[in-house]
Structures are given as C-alpha cells and as structure tokens.
C-alpha positions in Angstrom: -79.0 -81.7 163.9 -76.6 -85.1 163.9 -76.6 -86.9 167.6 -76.1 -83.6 169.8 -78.7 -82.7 171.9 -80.4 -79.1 172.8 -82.1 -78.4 175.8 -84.0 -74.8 176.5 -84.2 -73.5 180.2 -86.4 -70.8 180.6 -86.6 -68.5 183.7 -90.0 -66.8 183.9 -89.5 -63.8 186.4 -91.5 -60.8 187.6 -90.2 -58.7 185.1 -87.9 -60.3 182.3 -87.8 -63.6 180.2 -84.6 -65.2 180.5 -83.8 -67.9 178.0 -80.8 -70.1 177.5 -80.0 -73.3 175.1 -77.3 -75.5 175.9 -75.9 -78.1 173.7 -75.1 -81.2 175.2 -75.1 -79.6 178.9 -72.2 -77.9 178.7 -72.2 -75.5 175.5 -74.8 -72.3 175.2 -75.4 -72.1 171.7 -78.5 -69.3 172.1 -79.7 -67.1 174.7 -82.7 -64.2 174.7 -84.1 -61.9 177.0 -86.9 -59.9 176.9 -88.0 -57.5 179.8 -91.4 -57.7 180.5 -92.2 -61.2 182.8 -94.6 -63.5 184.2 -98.0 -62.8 182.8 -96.9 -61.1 179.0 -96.0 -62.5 175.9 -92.6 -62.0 177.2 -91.9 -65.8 177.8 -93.6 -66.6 173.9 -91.2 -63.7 172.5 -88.3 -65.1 174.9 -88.4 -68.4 172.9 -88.9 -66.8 170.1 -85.4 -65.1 170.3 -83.3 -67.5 171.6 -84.3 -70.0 168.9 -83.0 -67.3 165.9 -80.0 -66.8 168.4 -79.3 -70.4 168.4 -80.8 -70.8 164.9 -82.8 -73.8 165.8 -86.5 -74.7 165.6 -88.4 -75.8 168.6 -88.7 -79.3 166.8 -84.7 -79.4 167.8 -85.6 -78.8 171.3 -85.3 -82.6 173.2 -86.3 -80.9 176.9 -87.4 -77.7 178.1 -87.4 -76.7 181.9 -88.9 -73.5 183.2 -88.2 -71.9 186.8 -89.0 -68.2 187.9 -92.3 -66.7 189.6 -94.2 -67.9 186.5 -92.7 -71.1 185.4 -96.6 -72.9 186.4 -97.9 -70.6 183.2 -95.4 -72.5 180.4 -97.7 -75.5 179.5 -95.3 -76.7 176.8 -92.2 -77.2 179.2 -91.2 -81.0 179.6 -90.4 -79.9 183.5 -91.3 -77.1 186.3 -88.8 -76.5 189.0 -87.9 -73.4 191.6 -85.7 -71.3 191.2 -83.7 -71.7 193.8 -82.4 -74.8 193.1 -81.2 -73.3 189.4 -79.8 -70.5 190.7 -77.6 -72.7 192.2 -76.7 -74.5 189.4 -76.2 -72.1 187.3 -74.0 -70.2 189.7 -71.8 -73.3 190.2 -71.5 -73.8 186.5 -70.2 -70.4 185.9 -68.2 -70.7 189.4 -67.4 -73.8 190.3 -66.2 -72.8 193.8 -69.0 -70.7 194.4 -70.3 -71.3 198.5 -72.8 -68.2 198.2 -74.9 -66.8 195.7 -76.6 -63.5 195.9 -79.3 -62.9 193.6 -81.0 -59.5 193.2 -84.1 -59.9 190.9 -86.8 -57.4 189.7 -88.8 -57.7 192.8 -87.0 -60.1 195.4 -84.0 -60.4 196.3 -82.6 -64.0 197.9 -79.0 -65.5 199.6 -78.5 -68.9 198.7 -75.9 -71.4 200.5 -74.1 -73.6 198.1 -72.7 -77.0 199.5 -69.8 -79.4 197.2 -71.3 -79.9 193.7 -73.7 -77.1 193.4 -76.0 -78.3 195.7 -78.4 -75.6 197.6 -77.9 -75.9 201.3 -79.8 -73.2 202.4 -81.5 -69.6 201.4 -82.9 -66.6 202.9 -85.0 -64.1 200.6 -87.2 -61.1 200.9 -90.2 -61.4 199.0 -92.3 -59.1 200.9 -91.4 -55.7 199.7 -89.9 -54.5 196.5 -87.2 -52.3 198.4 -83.3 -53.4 197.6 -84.5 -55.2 193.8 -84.4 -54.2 190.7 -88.1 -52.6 190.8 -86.8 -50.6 193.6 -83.8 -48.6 191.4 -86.2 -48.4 188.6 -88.3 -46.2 190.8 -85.4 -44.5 191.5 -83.9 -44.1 188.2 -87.3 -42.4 187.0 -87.1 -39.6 190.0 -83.7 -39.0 189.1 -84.1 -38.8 185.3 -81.1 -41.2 184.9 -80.8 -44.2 182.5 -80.8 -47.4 184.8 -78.1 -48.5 182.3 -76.2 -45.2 183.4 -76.3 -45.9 187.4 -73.6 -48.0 187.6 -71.1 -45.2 185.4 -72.5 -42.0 187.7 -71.9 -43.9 191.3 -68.1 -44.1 190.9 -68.2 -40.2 189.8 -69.7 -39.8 193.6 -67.7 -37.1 195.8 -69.8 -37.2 199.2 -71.5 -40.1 201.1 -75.3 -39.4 201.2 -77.0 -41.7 203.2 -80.8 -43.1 201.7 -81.7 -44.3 205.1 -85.4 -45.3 204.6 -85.0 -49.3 203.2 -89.0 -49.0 201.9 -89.2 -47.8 198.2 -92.0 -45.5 199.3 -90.2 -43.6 202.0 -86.6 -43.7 200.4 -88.5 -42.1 197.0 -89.5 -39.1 199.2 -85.9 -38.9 200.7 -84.6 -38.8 197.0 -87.0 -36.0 196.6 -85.9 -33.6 198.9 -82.5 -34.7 198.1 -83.3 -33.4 195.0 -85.2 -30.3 196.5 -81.6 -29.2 198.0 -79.7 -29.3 195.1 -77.5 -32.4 196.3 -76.0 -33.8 193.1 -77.6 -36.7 191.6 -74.3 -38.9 191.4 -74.1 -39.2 195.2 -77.7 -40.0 195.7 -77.1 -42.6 193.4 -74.2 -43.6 195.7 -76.8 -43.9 198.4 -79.1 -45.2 196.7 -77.0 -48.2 196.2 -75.7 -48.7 199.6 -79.0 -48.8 200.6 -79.7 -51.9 198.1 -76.1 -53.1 199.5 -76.9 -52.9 202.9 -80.4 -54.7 202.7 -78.6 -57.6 200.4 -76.1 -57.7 203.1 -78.3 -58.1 206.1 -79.3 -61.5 204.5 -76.0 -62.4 203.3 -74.9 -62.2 207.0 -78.1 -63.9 208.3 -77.1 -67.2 206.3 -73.4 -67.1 206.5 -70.8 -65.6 203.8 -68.3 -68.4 202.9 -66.4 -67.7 199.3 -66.7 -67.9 196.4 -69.6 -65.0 196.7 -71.3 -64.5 193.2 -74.2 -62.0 192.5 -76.8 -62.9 189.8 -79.5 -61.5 188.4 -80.4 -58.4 186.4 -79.3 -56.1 188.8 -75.5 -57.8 188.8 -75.1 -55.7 185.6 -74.9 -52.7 187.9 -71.1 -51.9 189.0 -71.8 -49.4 191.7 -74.1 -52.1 193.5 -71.2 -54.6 193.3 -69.0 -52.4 194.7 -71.4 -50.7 197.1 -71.8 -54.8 198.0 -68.1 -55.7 197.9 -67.6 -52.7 200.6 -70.8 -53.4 203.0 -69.6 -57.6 203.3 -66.3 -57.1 203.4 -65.7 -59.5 200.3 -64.7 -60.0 196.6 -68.0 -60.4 195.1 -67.6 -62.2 191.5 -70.3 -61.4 188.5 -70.5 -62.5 185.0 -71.7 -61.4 181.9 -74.2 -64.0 182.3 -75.9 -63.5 185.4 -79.1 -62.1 184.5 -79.3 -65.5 182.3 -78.5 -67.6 185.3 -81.9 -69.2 186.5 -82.2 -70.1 182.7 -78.8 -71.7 182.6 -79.3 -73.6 185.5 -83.0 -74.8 184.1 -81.0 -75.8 180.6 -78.3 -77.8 182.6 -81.0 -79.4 184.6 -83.5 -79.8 181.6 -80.3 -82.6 180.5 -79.5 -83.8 183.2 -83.3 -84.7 183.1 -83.0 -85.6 179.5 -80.1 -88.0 179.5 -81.6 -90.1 182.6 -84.9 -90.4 180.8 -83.2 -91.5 178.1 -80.0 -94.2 179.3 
C-alpha cells in the first residue's frame, strides 16, 4: 500500500463496536459498526467490516488502539487507552473549537471539559444507572412499539408537554405505562421521554461548566429530538456530526498514529 500508513481505532462499548481507519492520521478511509458490545463477537465482526469498508487486510494495519468498557478483551491491539481521553480527541478533530463534549452511550452517559488542543481537562459521568443512555430509550422504544430510529421524527410532531418525571428507567417505564393506559398520544411521551434524558445530561453539563463549542457524541447523537430537547434544557447550540457514534474510535485511530509515528521517528 506504497508509504501511507493505516491505523485502526477501535471502541469496544457496552452495546456497539465502533471501528474507524485513518490514513495517515487525518483521512478515514473505512469505518464499521456493529451493535452488540463488549463481551460478543461484535468487536471480531467490527474489524471484520471496516477492513472490506476500507478494503484492506489486517496485514496493512501498522497500529491498532482500542478504548471503550471492553478495550482489556482486544489482545491483538498494539495499545489500550480510556475512553475519555478519545472522546476528546475525536471531538476536537471533528470540532476544532470544541470546550465541551457530551457523550450519551448505551449505558453511561459522561461531560467532558476540553482545554486548547483537544486536551481533556475534566469529566463528570454517570455510570451508576442506565437512566438518560441509550439502554434507557430502548426500553422505552419497546413499551411504546416505536422504532428507536423513528424517535427523533415523532418528538417534533409533539403538541403537549408531558412531563416523564421519574429519571430511573424502572419507575419512568411505569409512568410511560399509564401514560399509555390514558390514551395520551405516543408522540408527546416521546417528547418527555427525551427531556427527561435532556435534563439528566444537563445536570452534569452544568456540574462541570458549559463553555462552547458543545458537541454531543455517541449513538444516541443520531437522535434529533434529544438534541433539541438538549439544546432547549442548556440554553446552547449543541453541534453533532454524522460521525459521532464513531467518535471514541476516531479518536483511538488518531491516537493509534500519533503512537505509531513516535515509535517510529
């Protein structure tokens, strides 16, 4: 593959594989992501995908980093590292006058505080309870019988404010319930639903200190209604990209050369 080289970061989460190869540090050629996590043959079929995606071989690989809750389980990375730290990176890569990164995963959700140069300052997470992640609006997705894909599309169509006051998945599934019981339409429980997630994001936004650029990543960034429900509870523009489900995995790639190229001077 000539002079360039390929470096794989892969993000190893609760519940999806994120993969990502960069060329040179600064060029994604391939990117995969399967949604089952830590634990699964999802980080196997992860790499699997992103190397047809980038139609290399793993023999083209010249570093691999993993991050996420299960990056101890990848024996054949070059490099372990938290995910914190590649959150940030790969925030400030996509946003290069980002200052705070929220990050909504499958089953935690975490603030980050992002000095000059992509450098982590600080962080508050929750990691305690699944309520306010992306676990938390499966469960709700399933009561409702809506699409997860499809929350996002029914919260704008909202007409009345519903409050889900109950912030633990367990209680706030019951509230749905006899939501449900009284016939109030699904779209502004939904709309609840995701001020709820907003409000609990929020609190640890506010706890660490909102300075702009705000980015959300992870999975749950796809959602529009819990950007907007976000962008109303801080007060802010909150800025997303395509990418930010991929964004622990970007930020292990960019690291994974960085890593390479001072192994290698």
């Amino acid at each position: 593959m000539g002079d360039s080289v390929y470096t794989l970061g892969i993000d190893i989460g609760s519940t999806a594989s994120k993969c990502v190869i960069l060329k040179d540090g600064k060029d994604i050629v391939g990117k995969a992501v399967v949604e089952v996590g830590a634990g699964t043959t999802g980080p196997k079929r992860a790499i699997e995908a992103v190397m047809k995606d980038a139609n290399l071989t793993e023999d083209d690989i010249n570093y691999t980093l993993a991050t996420g809750y299960g990056r101890n389980s990848m024996e054949r990375a070059n490099f372990q590292m938290s995910e914190l730290s590649c959150h940030a990176k790969g925030a400030y890569f996509l946003f290069p006058n980002v200052h705070t990164v929220i990050d909504i995963g499958g089953q935690d959700a975490k603030v980050l505080k992002i000095g000059t140069n992509g450098i982590l300052e600080n962080f508050v997470m929750n990691d305690k309870c699944a309520a306010g992640t992306g676990r938390f609006l499966d469960v709700m997705s399933r009561v409702l019988e809506v699409e997860v894909d499809d929350l996002g599309k029914l919260h704008f169509e909202s007409t009345k404010k519903i409050n889900i006051s109950s912030t633990c998945t367990v209680f706030a599934e019951s509230e749905v319930v006899s939501q449900l019981a009284q016939s109030t339409d699904k779209r502004d429980i939904i709309n609840g639903i995701h001020r709820a997630v907003a409000a609990r994001a929020g609190g640890l936004a506010k706890r660490i200190g909102l300075v702009d650029d705000i980015v959300m990543t992870g999975g749950v960034a796809q959602n529009a209604g819990i950007v907007d429900s976000l962008e109303k509870e801080l007060g802010h523009k909150v800025l997303t990209s395509p990418l930010a489900q991929y964004n622990g995995a970007l930020g292990a790639a960019i690291f994974a050369y960085q890593k390479y190229s001072k192994n290698n001077k």
